[in-house]
N, C-alpha and C positions, 0 to 999 in steps of 0.2 A: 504493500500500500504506500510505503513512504519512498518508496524508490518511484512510484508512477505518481505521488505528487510531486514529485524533484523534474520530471520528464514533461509532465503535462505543462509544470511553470514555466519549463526555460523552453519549451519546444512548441507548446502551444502559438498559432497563426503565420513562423515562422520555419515549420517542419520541411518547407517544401524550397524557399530558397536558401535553408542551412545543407540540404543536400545540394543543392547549386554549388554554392558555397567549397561545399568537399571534395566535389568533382571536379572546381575550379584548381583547386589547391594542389589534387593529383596531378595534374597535370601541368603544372609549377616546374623548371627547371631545380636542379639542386643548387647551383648556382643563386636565382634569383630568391630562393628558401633563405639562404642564407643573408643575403646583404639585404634584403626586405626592412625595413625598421618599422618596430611595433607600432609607432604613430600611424606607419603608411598603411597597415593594416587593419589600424581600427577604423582607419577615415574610410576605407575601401569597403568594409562590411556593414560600417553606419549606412553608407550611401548604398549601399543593395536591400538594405529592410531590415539589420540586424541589431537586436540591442546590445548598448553596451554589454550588459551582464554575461549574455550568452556566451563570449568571451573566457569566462571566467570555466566554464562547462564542453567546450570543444578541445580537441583532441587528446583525451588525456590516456596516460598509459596504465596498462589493467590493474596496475599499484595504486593510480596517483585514482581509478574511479572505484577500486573496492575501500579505500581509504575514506572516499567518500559516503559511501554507500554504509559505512562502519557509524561515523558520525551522523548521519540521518539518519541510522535505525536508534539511536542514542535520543538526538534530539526532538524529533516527532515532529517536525514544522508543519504547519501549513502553507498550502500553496500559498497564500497570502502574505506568511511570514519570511517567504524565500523568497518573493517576486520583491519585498520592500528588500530584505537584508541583502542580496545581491546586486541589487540596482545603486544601493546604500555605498555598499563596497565598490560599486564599478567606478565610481563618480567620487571619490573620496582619495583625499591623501592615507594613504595605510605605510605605516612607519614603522616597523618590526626594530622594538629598543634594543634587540640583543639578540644579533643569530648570524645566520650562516648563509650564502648566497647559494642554489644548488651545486650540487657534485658530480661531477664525472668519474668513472669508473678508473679503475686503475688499467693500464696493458700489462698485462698478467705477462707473458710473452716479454717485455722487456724488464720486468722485474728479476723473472726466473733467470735474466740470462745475466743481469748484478750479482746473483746469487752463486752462481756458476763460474765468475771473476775475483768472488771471493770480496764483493763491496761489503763494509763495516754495516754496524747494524746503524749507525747515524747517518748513514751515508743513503741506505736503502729506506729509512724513518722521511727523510728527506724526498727522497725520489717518488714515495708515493704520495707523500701531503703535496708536490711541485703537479704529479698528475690528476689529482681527484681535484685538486684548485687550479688550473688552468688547461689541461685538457680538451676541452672543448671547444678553445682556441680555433687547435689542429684537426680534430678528430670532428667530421661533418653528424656523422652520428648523434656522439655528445652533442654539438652545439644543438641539433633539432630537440635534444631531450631539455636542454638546460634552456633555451628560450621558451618549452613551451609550461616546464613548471615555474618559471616566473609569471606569465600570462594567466596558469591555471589557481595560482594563489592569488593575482591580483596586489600585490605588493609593489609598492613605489616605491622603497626604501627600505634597506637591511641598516642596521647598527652593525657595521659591518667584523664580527670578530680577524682582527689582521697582524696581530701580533699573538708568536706564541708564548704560552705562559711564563715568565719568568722577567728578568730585570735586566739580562745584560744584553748591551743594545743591538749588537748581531747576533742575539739569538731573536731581538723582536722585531729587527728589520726584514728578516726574512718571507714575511707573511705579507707585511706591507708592501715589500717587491713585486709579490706573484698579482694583488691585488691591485695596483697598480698597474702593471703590464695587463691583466686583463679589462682596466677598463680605457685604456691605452687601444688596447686593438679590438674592441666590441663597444667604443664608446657612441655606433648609434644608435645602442639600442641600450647600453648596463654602462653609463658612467660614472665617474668618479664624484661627488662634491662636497664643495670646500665649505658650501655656507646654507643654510637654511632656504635660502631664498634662491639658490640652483635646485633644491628636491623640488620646491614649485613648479621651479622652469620643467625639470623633467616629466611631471604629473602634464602643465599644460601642453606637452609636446608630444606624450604618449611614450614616453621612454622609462627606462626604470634606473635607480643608482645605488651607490654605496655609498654609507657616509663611514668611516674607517674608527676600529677603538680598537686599544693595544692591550693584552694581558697582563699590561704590567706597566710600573713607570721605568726610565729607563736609565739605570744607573750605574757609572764606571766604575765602584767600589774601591777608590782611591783615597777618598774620604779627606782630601785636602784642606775642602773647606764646604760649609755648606753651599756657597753658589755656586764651588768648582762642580760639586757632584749632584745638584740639578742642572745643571746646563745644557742636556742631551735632552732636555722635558721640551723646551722650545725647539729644539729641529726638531724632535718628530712630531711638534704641532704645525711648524710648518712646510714637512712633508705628507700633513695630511690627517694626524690622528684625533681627534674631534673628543673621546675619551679613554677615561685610564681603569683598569682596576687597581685597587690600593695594596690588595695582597691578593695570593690566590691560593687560599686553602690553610696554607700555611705559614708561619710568622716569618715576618723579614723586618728591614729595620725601620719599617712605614710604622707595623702594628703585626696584631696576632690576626691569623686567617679563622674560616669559621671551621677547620678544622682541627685548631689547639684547644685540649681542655684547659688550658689554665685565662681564657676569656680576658688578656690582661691589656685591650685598648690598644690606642693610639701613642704614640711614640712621640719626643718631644721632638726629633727628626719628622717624623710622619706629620707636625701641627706645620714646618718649613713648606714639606713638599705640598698639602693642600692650599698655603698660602701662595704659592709659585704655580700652582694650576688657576687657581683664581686670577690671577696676574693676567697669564698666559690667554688664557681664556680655553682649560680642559677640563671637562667634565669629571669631577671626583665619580669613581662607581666603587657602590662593600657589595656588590652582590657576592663574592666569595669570602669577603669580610670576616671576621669574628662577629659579635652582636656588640659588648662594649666597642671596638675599633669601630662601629656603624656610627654609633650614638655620637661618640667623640667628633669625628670627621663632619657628621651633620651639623653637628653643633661649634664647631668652630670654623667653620666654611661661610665664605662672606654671599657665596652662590651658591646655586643649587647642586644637591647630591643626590644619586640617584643609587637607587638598585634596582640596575637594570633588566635581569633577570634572576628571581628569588623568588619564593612565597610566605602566604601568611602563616605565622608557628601558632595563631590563636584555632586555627583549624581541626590541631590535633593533637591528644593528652601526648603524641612523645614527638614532636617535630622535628624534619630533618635539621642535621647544621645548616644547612643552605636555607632555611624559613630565616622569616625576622618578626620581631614579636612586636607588638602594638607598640610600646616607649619606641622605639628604633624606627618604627614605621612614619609615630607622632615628628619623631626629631628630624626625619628626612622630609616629611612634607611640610614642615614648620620652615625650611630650609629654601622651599620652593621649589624641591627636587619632585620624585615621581618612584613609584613602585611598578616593577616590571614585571609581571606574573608569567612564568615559564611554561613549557609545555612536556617537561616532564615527569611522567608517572608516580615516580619513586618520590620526588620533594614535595609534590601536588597531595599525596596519600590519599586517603577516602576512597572513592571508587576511582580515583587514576587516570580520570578520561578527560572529553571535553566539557560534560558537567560538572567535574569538578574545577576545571580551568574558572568556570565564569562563577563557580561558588567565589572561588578566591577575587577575582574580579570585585565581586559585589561586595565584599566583605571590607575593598578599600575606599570603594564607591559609600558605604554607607555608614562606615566611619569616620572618614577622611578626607571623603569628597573627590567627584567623578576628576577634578583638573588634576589628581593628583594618582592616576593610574594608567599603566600599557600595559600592553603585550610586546614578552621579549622572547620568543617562542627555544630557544637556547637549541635548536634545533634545525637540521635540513631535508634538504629534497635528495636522495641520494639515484644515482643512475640505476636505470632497469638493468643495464650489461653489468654492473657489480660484480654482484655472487659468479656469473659465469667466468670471468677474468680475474677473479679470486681464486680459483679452484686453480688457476694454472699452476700459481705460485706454490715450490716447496715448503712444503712445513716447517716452519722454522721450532727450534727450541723452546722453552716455555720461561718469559724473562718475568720478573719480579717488578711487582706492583711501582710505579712511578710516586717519587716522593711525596708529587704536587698533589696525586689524586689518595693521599691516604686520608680517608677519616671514621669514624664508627659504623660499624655493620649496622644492619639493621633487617629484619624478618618480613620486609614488602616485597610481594612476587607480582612483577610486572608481569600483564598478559600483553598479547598483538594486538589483541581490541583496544586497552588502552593506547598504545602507540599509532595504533594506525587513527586513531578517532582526532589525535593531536598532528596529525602531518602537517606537514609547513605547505602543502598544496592545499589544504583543508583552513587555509587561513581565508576565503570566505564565509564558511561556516561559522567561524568566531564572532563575525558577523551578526549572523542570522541568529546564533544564538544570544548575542544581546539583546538585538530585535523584541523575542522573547520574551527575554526577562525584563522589558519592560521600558526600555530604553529610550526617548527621546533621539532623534536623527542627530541633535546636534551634541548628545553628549554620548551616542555611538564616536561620530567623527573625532572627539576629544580624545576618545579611549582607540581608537584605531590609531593614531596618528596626529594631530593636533597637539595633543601633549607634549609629545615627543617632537614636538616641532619648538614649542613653546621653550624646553628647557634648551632647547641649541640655539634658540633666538637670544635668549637670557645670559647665555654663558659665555656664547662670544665678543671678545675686544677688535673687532675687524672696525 
């Protein structure tokens, strides 16, 4: 029943020129598939009969529509409620405060033959994060898959994760290179931007972008002097990185991450380096924070802080490290910062899905008020050829847990229905499920994206 209201909505009066449409599209050079830019696309399909929305529902792959199909047997919409929440989302800035642009597949094939030369395991760590993050550059495949689950989510904007976890600056330049270079050579359709008022420009043009945050701040460990060893904070704002995380996981000399027990704040270093991002104009982020290190930084931050992707710990008698509890929550939106509700299972707990996503949602909507909430979905679109180009690759040895990601076990069994019901192509539904609950169109647009507009309008000294 809920799959033939999702069908009758978007297909209904237009079922006969969207096969036009597909037949058109077959018969598409591969060539002209690819340099096509999404604006020229949408203006092409408006002008044959087609809504925007419908868009959001054509060609997707049998992952990216049983994902869907997962999240409406969940949510129950009515025709009604998906013809407003999709048209809602077509038309709307959607700002995703914290995730991941899609991925391309690895070439299993030239992995295996790294493997076979004897490349180091950093060497091969590299080689595959360099192909699932630009890939699809080269590979015509990839590009068809990865332009069409950003079309199919409807996202104008990723918070673009571009540095890898840690502090020293060539280990965080590396992400912002590839990121970079891809929106360098796919920027007419996924560019790069620097300010606020370029994600507009991309929205009014039909294009999508990245706006770049680094894992970490970026520090020489020289320790000279405190302005010798933030100095690297300002070139990689002006190569691009818009925000920081303050720790990740684990304590460094900012503060403790929200994976130390000993919960012991922000660092008299760590009060320098928030004063030197305020300066600068970068976004403080504790999503990975400790809870005291949240509070502290909130509260001594002249701008806004954010956690960008986290949950609410009032949700659940044992919440994960990764939740923030209401004082933390108060201090960041006292701040004029924003809460970024993640998409997944295991920090969300309850039932792990998409209703639980908008539990959490509402939870800061209705304590804390709707300008002070997003969606950071901490998650991507990953290629349909994956798993097959995985299987090439020999089995490597079995390495030992990574420092960054240790922190308390815990007894949640994530299912596929949760995950699939949160897919990052399922980021219209997010949507439709506000819709829902109850939402008002223009404090959907707040919570989609607005927000998350707001706090990049606030934080930059351009």
């Amino acid at each position: 029943m809920i799959r033939n209201a999702f069908s009758v909505s978007l297909q209904r009066e237009t079922r006969m020129k969207r096969r036009t449409l597909i037949r058109s599209a077959i018969g598409l050079t591969a060539g002209l598939i690819v340099n096509r830019t999404y604006a020229g696309m949408l203006e092409s399909k408006i002008s044959q009969g087609s809504n925007p929305e419908d868009l959001l529902s054509e060609k997707l792959t049998p992952t990216m529509q049983h994902a869907r199909e997962v999240a409406l047997s969940i949510l129950k919409p009515t025709s009604k409620e998906l013809e407003r929440g999709l048209r809602l989302h077509a038309e709307s800035i959607v700002f995703d405060s914290y995730g991941f642009s899609p991925r391309a597949a690895i070439d299993g094939d030239a992995i295996a033959q790294a493997i076979e030369a004897g490349a180091s395991d950093e060497e091969l760590k590299d080689l595959r994060e360099e192909m699932t993050m630009t890939r699809y550059i080269s590979d015509l495949s990839e590009r068809r898959e990865y332009l069409d689950a950003w079309r199919a989510s409807g996202v104008t904007c990723v918070f673009q994760n571009a540095g890898e976890e840690g502090q020293d600056p060539l280990r965080l330049i590396k992400r912002l290179a590839r990121f970079t270079y891809v929106t360098d050579m796919l920027k007419s359709v996924v560019s790069k931007a620097s300010s606020p008022e370029e994600i507009r420009e991309a929205k009014r043009a039909g294009r999508h972008c990245l706006y770049l945050t680094g894992n970490g701040v970026p520090l020489t460990q020289q320790w000279n002097s405190v302005p010798d060893e933030l100095r690297y904070l300002r070139i990689f704002f002006q190569l691009g990185i818009r925000m920081m995380h303050l720790t990740y996981q684990r304590r460094n000399m900012i503060g403790d991450g929200c994976g130390e027990t000993s919960n012991a704040g922000l660092s008299d270093f760590g009060r320098s380096v928030i004063a030197e991002m305020n300066r600068v104009g970068v976004i403080p982020d504790c999503a990975h924070s400790g809870w005291r290190t949240s509070l502290e930084a909130a509260r001594h931050s002249s701008k806004p802080v954010v956690a960008s992707h986290t949950v609410c710990a009032a949700l659940d008698s044992q919440p994960h490290a990764r939740s923030k509890p209401d004082d933390v929550i108060r201090a960041i939106v006292d701040s004029g910062g924003l809460i970024g509700i993640c998409c997944i299972p295991r920090f969300l707990k309850g039932s792990g899905d998409i209703a639980m996503l908008l539990n959490h949602v509402d939870h800061v909507t209705k304590n804390f008020g709707v300008e002070h909430v997003a969606i950071g979905t901490d998650v991507e679109h990953n290629s349909q050829y994956a798993s097959v180009e995985n299987k090439k690759v020999p089995r490597q040895p079995r390495q030992r847990d990574e420092f960054r990601s240790l922190w308390p076990n815990d007894n949640f069994k994530t299912t596929s229905e949760m995950t699939q019901s949160l897919a990052w192509t399922n980021w219209p539904l997010f949507t439709v499920g506000l819709v829902q609950r109850g939402y008002r169109d223009e404090e959907i647009r707040k919570i989609i994206g607005e927000n998350v507009m707001r706090v990049s309008e606030e934080s930059l000294n351009l």
